[in-house]
N, C-alpha and C positions, 0 to 999 in steps of 0.2 A: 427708292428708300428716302424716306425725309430729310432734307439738310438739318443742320442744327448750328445752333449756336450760344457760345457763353459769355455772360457781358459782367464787366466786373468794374466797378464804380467808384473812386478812391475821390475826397475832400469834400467838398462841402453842399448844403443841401439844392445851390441851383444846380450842381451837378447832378444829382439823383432824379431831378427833374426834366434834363436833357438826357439821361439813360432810358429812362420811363418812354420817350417820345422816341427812340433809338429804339428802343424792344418794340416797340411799335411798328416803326417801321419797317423792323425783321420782319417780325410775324407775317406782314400786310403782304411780303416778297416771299412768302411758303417759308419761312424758317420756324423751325421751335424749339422751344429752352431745351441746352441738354441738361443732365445730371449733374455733368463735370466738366470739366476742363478737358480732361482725355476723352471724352465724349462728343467732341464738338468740332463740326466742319469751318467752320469762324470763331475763332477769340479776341472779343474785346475788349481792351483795356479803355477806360473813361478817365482818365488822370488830371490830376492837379498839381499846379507847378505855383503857387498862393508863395510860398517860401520853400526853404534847402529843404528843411525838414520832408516836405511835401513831396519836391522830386525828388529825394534819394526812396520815399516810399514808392513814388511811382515806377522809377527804374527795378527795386528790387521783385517790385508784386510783377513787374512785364517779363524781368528775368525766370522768375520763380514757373510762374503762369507758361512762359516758352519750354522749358522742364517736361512741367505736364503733357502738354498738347500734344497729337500724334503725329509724325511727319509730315503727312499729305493734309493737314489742317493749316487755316490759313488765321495770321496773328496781326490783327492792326491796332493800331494805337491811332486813341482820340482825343479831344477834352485840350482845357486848357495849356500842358506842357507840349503839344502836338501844336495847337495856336501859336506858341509864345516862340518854340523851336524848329521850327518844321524840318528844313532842312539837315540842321544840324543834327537834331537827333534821330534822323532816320540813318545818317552817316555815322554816327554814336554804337545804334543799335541796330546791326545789320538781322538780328535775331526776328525783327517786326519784318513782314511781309510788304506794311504802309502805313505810312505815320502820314496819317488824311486832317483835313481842318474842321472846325466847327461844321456844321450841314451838308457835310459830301455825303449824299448817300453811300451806304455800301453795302454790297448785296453779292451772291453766287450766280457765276451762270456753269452754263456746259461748256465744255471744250474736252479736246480729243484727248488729253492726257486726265482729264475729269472734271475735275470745275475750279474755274481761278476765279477771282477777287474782280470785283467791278463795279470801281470807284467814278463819280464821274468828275471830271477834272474842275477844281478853282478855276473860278475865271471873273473871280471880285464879288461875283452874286451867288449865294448859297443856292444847290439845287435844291434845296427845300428849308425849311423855314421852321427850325427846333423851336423858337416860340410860341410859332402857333400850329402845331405839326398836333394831331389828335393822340389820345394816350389811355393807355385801358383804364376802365373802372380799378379804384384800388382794392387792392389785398390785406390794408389796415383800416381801420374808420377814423386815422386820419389820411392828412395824405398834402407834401408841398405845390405850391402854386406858383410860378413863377411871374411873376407882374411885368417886370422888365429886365433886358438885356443892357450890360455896359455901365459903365458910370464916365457922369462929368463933369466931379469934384477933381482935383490937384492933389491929390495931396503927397507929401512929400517923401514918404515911404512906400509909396503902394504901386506896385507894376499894371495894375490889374487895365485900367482902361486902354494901355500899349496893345493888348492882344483881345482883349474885351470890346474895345472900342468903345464911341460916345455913347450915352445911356439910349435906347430906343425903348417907348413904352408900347405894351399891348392897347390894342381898345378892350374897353370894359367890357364889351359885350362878347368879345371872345373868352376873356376870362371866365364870365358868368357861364357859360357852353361848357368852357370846361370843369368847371366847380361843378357842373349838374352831371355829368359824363363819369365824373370820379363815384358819386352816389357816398361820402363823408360821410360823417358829424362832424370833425372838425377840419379847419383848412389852413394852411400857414402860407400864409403869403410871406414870396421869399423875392428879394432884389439886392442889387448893391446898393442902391440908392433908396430904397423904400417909401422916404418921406418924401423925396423929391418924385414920384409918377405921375408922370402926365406931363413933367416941363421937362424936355428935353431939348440941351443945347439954348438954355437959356428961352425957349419958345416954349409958350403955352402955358396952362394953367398944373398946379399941382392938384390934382383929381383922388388924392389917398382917402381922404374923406369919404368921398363918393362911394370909391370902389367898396372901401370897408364895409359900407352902409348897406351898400348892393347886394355884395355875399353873405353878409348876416341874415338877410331876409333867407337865403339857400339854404344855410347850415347852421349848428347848434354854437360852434366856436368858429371864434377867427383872432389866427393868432400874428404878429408881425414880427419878420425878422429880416432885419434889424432896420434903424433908424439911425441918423445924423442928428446929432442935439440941434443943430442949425435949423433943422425943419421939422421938428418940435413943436408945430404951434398950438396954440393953446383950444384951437378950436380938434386937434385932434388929438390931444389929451385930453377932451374931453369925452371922445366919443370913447376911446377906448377905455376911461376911467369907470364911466357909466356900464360898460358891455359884459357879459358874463367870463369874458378871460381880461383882465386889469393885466395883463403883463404886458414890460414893456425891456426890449432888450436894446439900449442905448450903446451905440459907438464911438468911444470916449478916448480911447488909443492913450493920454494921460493929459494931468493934470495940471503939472505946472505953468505957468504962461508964456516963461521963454521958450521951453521944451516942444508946446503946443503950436505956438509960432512959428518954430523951426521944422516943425511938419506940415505947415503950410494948412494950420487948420484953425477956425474958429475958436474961442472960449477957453477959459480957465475954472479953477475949482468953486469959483462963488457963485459963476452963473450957471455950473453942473447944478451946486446944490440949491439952486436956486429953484428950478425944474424938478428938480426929485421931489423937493417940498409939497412945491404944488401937486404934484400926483398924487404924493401920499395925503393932502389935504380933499382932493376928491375921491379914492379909493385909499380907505387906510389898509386894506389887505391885500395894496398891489402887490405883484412880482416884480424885481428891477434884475436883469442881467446888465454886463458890460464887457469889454474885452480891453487889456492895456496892454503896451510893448517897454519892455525894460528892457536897460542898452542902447536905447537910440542915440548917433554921435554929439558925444556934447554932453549927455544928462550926468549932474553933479551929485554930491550929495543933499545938498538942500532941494533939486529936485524930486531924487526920490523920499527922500525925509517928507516934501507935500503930496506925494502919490499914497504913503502912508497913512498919513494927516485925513487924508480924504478917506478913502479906505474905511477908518475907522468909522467917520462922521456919516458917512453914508448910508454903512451897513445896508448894501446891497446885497439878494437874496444870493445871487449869482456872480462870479465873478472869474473871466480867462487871464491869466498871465501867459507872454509869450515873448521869452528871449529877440529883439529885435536881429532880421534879417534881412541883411545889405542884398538889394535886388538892384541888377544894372539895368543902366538907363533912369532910374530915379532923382533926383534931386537929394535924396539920404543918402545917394552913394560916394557922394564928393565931399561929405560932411567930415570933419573934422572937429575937436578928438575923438578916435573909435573908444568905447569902453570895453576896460580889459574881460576877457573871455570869464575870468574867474570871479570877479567882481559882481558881473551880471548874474552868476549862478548863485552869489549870495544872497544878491538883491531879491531874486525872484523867491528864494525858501523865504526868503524874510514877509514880505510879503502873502506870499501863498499860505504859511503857517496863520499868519491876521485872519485873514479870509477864512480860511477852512474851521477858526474855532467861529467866526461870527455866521458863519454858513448852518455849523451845528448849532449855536444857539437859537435860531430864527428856527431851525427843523425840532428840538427841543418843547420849543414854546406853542408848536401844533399838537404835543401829545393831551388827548381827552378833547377833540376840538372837532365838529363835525364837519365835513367838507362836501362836495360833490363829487364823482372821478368818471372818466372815462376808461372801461376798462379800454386796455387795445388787444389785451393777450392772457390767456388765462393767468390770473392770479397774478396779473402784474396793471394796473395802473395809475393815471393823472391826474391831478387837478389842476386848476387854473395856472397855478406856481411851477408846475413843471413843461420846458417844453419838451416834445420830444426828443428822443438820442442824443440828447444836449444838456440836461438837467438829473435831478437826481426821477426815483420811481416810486411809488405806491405799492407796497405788497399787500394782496386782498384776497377774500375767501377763494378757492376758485367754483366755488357756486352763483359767483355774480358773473351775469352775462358777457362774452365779449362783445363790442361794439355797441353796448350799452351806457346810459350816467344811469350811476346810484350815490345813494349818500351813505356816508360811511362813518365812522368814528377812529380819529388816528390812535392807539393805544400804544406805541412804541417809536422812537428813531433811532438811527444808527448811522453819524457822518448826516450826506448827500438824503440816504431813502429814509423811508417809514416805512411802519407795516398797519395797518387798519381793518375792522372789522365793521360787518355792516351793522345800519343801527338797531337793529334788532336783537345785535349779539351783545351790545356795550353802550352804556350811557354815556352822554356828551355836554357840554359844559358852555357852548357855545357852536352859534351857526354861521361862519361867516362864505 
């Protein structure tokens, strides 16, 4: 009888792209998807431990997910809270069968009681290489691309390079293999570090340029996520200002400059807006995302008074707010004064309310305005402004093809989406 197995993916999109390369290499070892969770000779959990929030979802979906599963089924946990934890949380959650590290293969064999778990041990060198580990054609017509592993930036709130490690970048000609192997139209190249690939550990050259340059010849779109304003340069603002997706999702964490200093990061609000300028001055119909942390130890009211201030001034398409979260071993964790819990929840509606009406204005000001979209799904898709699972959607005829661009005419918004019809159905007022 076939083994099987069900893999289940929680945080963010380099994760999705180490699941992809993981189903992979089930299949390659005779496994295949089951239906369910009760249906599956292996469960695995792919987790993210980024912040609390993240591991208590990871704990609940492992607990949840162990529920499901049938007895004689085997439940390992992966992914980054399995990195960060290892030990601890296999002693946490006696309920996982193994909580294994990034590249431990893991796979079924026989044995006399039927088949166990056959992990092969850490020993400093991944048995195999989730980077550049091959991964099926996709199942959307887009699909993320991971450029490089790790980051090796400081900064002062971020766990991530603890268990991630120093940045290692792919070669470009592996990525190109796999950009052709997925068979797209669009690609999203995904990193911690994105602006910075190719110089890892302070050695070698930043190659983002290149690469971007390289996969656009492959595919219709190529989208980046995300970017450090630090590596920013102007030579690759321009490439992407010029290219048929103008989005650009900037890592800005906030604004103030003592606030920004005490996270051990780069720039303040003038040389933010200083760069958004310029973009919008070579694409006026760029997309800008960003993500900020409110609550970090120390932030005043005059600091968030200029996270405000900016907010307004910027009117960015996009925009995450997220309650900061004390991760040990940080340089944030010793910081003093904590901001009270309550405080923080005001800050963030305050905030979030800003954004969410400028959000609707800028989706507003698209109705009667013709655009491009990729469908991905019937009657649902994008254009340049949105990226996926991360952004708002396009609702469309469902007579336009999926995995097609067409042009379309937006006739309505609501919040985040629109809804659009092709231009055959509805006159348009402008093409940008």
């Amino acid at each position: 009888m076939p083994r099987t197995f069900w893999l289940e993916t929680l945080g963010c999109p380099k994760n999705q792209v180490d699941s992809d390369k993981i189903r992979a290499h089930m299949a390659a070892d005779g496994l295949s998807p089951a239906q369910d969770p009760a249906g599956a000779d292996v469960v695995v959990v792919n987790t993210c431990a980024f912040v609390e929030e993240a591991r208590e979802e990871s704990v609940a979906t492992i607990l949840e997910l162990h529920e499901q599963r049938t007895d004689d089924s085997q439940l390992v946990v992966t992914g980054c809270m399995a990195q960060r934890y290892g030990d601890e949380l296999a002693e946490a959650l006696p309920e996982a069968d193994a909580v294994v590290e990034f590249g431990q293969p893991v796979s079924l064999r026989a044995s006399r009681g039927g088949r166990e778990l056959d992990i092969s041990p850490a020993d400093g060198v991944p048995g195999f290489d989730l980077l550049n580990l091959p991964r099926p054609a996709a199942q959307r017509p887009w699909a993320y691309v991971k450029a490089a592993e790790g980051c090796d930036k400081a900064c002062g709130l971020c766990a991530i390079p603890s268990f991630r490690g120093p940045q290692v970048s792919r070669g470009i000609d592996s990525i190109l293999e796999e950009v052709e192997q997925l068979q797209v139209r669009e690609v999203v190249l995904v990193a911690q570090d994105l602006g910075a690939f190719g110089r890892d550990q302070n050695t070698g050259q930043r190659r983002i340029v290149e690469l971007v340059s390289e996969v656009a010849v492959r595919v219709d779109w190529v989208r980046l996520l995300y970017l450090f304003p630090s590596e920013l340069t102007d030579e690759l603002i321009e490439v992407v200002a010029s290219s048929p997706v103008p989005y650009f999702d900037l890592s800005l964490q906030h604004v103030s400059a003592p606030l920004v200093r005490a996270m051990r990061r780069p720039g303040n609000a003038s040389s933010y807006l200083e760069r958004i300028e310029r973009i919008r001055e070579l694409a006026p119909d760029a997309a800008l995302r960003s993500n900020f942390i409110v609550g970090y130890p120390g932030e005043t009211e005059a600091d968030h008074d200029a996270l405000l201030d900016f907010v307004q001034r910027a009117r960015l398409d996009w925009c995450g707010f997220f309650s900061y979260s004390e991760e040990a071993g940080t340089h944030a964790a010793g910081l003093e004064p904590k901001v009270d819990g309550g405080l923080v929840a005001e800050r963030l509606a305050e905030v979030r309310e800003l954004q969410d009406r400028i959000t609707a204005d800028a989706r507003d000001a698209l109705v009667g305005t013709e655009v491009t979209v990729l469908v991905d799904e019937a009657r649902r898709a994008r254009s340049h402004r949105e990226a996926p699972e991360i952004d708002g959607i396009i609702s469309v005829p469902e007579s336009l093809a999926v995995g097609e661009f067409h042009r379309v005419v937006v006739t309505s918004a609501a919040g985040p989406d629109l809804v659009a019809d092709s231009v055959q159905q509805a006159g348009a007022k402008a093409a940008p």
